[in-house]
C-alpha positions as a printed Julia matrix, in Angstrom:
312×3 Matrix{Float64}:
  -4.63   31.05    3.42
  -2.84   30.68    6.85
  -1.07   27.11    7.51
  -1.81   26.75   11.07
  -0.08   23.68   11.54
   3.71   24.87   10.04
   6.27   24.36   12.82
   7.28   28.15   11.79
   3.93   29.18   13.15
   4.57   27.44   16.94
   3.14   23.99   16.43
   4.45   21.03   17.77
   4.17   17.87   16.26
   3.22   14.49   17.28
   2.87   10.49   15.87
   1.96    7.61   16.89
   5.43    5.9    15.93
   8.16    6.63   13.77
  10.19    3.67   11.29
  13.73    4.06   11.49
  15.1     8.15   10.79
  11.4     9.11    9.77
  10.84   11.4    12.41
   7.52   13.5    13.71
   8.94   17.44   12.45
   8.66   16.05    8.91
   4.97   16.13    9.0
   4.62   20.19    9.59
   7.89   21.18    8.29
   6.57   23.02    5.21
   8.41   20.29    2.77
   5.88   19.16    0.27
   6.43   16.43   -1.85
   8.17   16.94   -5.02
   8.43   15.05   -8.34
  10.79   12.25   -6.97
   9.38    8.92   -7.18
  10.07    8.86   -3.02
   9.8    10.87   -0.15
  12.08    8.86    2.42
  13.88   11.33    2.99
  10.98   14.11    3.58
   8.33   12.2     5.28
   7.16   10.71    8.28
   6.74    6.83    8.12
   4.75    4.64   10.78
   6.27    1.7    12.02
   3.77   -1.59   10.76
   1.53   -2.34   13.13
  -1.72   -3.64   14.41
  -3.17   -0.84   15.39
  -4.04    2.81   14.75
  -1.8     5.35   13.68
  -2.3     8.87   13.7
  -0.11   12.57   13.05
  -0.97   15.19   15.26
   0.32   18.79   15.99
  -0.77   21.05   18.62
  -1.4    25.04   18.4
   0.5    27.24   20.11
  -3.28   28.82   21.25
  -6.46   27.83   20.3
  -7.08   28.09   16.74
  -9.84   28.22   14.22
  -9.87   25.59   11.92
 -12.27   24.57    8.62
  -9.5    22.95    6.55
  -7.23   20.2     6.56
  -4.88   18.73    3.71
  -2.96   15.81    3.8
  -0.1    15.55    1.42
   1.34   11.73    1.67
   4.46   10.37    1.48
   5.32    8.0    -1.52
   7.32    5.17   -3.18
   6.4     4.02   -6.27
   3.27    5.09   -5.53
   1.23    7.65   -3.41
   0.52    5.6    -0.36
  -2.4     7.11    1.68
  -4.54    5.82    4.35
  -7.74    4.21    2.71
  -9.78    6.2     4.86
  -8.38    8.78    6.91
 -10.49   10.93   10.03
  -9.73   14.66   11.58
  -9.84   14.79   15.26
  -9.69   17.97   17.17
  -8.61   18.59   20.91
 -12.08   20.2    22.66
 -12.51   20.21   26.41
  -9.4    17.97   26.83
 -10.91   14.87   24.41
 -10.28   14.31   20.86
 -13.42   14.78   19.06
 -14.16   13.2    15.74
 -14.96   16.53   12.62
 -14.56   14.7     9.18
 -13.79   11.33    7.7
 -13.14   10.26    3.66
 -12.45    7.25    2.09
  -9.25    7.13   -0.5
 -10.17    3.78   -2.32
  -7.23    4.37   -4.85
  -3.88    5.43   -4.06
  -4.1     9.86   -3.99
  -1.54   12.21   -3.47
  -3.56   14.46   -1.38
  -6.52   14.17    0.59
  -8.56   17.72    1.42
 -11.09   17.5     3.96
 -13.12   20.45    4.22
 -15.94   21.26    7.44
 -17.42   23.31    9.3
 -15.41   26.23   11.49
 -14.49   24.6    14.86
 -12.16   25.69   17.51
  -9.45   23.37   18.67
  -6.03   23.52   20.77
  -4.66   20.62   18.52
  -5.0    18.66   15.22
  -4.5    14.96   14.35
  -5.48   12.7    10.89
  -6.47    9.2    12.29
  -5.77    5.88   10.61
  -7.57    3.06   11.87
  -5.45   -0.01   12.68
  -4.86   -1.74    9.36
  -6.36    1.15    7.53
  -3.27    2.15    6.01
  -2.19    1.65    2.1
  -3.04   -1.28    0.29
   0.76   -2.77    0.06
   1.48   -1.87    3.94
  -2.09   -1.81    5.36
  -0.15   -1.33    9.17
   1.8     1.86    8.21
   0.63    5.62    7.59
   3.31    7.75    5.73
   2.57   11.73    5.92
   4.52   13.97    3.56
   2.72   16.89    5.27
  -0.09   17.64    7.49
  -1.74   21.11    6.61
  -4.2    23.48    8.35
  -6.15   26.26    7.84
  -7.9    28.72    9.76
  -6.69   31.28   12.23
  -5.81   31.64   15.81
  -8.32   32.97   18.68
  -7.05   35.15   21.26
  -6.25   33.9    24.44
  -3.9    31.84   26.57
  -1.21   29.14   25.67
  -1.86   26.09   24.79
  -1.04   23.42   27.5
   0.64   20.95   25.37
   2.58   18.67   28.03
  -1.51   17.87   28.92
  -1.96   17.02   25.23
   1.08   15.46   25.33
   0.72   13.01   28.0
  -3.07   12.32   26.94
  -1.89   11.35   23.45
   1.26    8.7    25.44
  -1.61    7.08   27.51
  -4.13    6.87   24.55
  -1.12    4.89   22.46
  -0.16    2.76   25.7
  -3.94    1.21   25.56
  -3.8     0.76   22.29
  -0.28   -0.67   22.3
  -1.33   -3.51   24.22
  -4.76   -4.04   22.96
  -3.08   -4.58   19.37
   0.05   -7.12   21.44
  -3.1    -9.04   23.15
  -4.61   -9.8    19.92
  -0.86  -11.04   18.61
  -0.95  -13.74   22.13
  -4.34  -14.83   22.01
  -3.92  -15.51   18.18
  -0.61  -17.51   19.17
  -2.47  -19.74   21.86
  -4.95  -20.37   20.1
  -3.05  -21.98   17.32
  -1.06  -24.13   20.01
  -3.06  -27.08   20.33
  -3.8   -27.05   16.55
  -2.41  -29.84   14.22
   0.8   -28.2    12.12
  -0.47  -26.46    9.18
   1.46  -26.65    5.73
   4.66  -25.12    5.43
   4.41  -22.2     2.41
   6.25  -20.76    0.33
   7.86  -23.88   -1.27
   6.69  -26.56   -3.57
   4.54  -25.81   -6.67
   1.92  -22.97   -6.66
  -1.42  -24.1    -5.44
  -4.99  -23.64   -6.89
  -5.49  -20.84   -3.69
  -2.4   -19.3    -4.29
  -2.79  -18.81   -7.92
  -6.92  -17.52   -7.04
  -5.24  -14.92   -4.6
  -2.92  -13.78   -6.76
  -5.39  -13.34   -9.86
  -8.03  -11.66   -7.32
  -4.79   -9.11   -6.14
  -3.94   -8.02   -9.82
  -7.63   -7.28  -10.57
  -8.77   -5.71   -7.17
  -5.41   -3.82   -6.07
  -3.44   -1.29   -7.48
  -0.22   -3.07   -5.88
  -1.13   -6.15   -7.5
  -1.74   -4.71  -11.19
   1.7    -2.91  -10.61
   3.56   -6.31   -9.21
   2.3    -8.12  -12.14
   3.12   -5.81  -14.83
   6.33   -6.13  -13.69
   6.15   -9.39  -13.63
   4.89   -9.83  -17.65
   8.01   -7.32  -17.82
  11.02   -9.45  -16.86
   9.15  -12.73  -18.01
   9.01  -11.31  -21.45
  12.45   -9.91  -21.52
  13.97  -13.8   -21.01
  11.45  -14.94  -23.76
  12.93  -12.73  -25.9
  16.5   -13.91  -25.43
  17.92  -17.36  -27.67
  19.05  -20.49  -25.82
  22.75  -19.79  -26.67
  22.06  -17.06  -25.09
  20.81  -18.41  -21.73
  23.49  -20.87  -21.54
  26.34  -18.3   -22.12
  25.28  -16.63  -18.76
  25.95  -20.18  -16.89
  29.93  -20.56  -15.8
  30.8   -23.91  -17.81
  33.28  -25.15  -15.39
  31.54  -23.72  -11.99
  27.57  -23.74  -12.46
  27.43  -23.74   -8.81
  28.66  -19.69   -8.83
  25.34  -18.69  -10.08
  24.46  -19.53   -6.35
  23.33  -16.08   -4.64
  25.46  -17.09   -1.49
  27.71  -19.81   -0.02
  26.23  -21.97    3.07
  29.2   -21.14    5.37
  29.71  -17.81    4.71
  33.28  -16.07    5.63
  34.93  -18.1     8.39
  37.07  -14.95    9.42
  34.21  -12.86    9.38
  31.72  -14.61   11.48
  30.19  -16.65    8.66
  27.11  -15.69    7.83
  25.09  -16.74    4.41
  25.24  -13.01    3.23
  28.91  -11.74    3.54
  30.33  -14.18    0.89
  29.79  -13.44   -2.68
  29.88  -15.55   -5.91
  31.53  -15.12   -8.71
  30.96  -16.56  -12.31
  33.94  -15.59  -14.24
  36.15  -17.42  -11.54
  36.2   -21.21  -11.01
  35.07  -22.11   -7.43
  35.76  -18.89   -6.06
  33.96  -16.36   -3.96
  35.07  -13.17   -2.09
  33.74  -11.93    1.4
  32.32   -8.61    1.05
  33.47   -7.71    4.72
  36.89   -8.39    4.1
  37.4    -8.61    0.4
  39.21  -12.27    0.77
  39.41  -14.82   -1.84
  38.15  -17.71   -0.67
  39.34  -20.86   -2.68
  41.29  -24.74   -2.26
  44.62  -24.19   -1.75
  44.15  -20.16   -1.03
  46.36  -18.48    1.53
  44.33  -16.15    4.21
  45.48  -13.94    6.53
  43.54  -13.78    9.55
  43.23  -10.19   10.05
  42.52  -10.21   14.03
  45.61  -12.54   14.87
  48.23  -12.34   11.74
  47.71  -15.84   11.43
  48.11  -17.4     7.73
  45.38  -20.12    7.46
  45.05  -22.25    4.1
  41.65  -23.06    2.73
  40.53  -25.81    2.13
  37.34  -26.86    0.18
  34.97  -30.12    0.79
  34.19  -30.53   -2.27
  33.77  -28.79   -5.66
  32.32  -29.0    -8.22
């Protein structure tokens, strides 16, 4: 079978956005997934959003197509589109050929149809269509093709090109005018409950059984979840309370407020430490911060003596 859409063969790629150094050429660049648990660094990611995301590559001339397989990228699991479409380019429009659900996460997807001729390919995730843990995202190992190409002229892809900028500027703002009018409309409403800190309420404890028994992100979460949880049970008291500093509890702290005063403070740059009493280093600078400790000042030469609040 021929792979139309390999970049070896003359096809250009496009997407609908790219997330960080997960770039378009990765979806036609002949690199199928392997057995490592990830493909960041073989397959196109999405950036999240509220709207639809699509891969797309264009024929060098027009081609003959009756095949399509989508291999998607992964994490800890395969994360395809819960229901992804083929689109072909015909008469300068993108015309809808097959659609399938993927209720559970697949590696590959192969849609199969009729023979139809088409200057360029694309597999179409509606907006929030995406996997279950990132419903905003789409994440393509590889986009595959098969047919053959037609005689005839070049493929105008700068038309295809600009059609598919325009088409993504409409939806663009459709998805940003759904993000304001759900802001004003929550303007004049009375504040709603803060979350995310108290105990764990009746709805939150319904939402997280329904997760584990509808999702497959949720059965995985909680397993992992029974998995640490029985791992402490397991351990003795003496146990537990060996892990606590006895004369600095406070060093079991992830960070300190402040944060690194030569460094531009900053909760995350200074780290604890529970063998040491009441110290913690800045992971910028790799100074001791302690009462009484002597600090150079890097930028200026300056010695500056530290001086704690309060310990304890």
């Amino acid at each position: 079978m021929f792979n139309l859409a390999l970049s070896s063969n003359g096809s250009r790629p496009y997407v609908s956005s790219i997330s960080y150094n997960h770039h378009a050429s990765r979806i036609n660049d002949g690199t199928r997934p392997t057995e490592d648990p990830s493909t960041s660094d073989t397959a196109w990611t999405s950036a999240s959003e509220r709207q639809p995301q699509w891969a797309a590559v264009v024929y060098p001339r027009v081609a003959r197509d009756d095949r399509d397989e989508v291999y998607w990228g992964k994490g800890r699991l395969p994360e395809s589109s819960r229901r992804v479409e083929v689109q072909g380019w015909v008469d300068g429009v993108w015309v809808a050929i097959e659609a399938v659900n993927v209720p559970e996460p697949a590696p590959t997807t192969l849609l199969v149809f009729d023979p139809v001729q088409v200057e360029a390919v694309r597999i179409w995730q509606d907006a929030n269509g995406g996997p279950e843990s990132v419903p905003g995202r789409m994440h393509v190992a590889q986009l595959e093709a098969y047919g053959g190409f037609v005689e005839g002229p070049a493929v105008d892809f700068l038309k295809i090109r600009d059609a598919l900028r325009e088409e993504w500027e409409h939806n663009f703002q459709a998805s940003r005018n759904e993000i304001t009018r759900e802001v004003l409309d929550r303007i004049d409403r009375s504040p709603g409950e803060r979350t995310g800190v108290g105990g764990v309420r009746a709805d939150e404890i319904a939402r997280a059984r329904r997760n584990r028994a509808s999702t497959t992100w949720g059965r995985a979460q909680a397993e992992k979840i029974l998995k640490d949880a029985s791992w402490w049970l397991d351990k003795d008291d003496e146990f537990i309370y060996g892990m606590i500093p006895t004369q600095n509890p406070r060093a079991i702290s992830p960070s300190y407020e402040r944060g690194c005063p030569i460094h531009g403070g900053g909760r995350k740059c200074m780290r604890t430490n529970t063998a040491l009493e009441y110290r913690r280093q800045c992971v910028r600078g790799r100074e001791w911060w302690y009462n009484g400790e002597v600090v150079a000042n890097q930028a200026t030469g300056e010695a500056v003596e530290g001086r704690a609040e309060e310990v304890g």
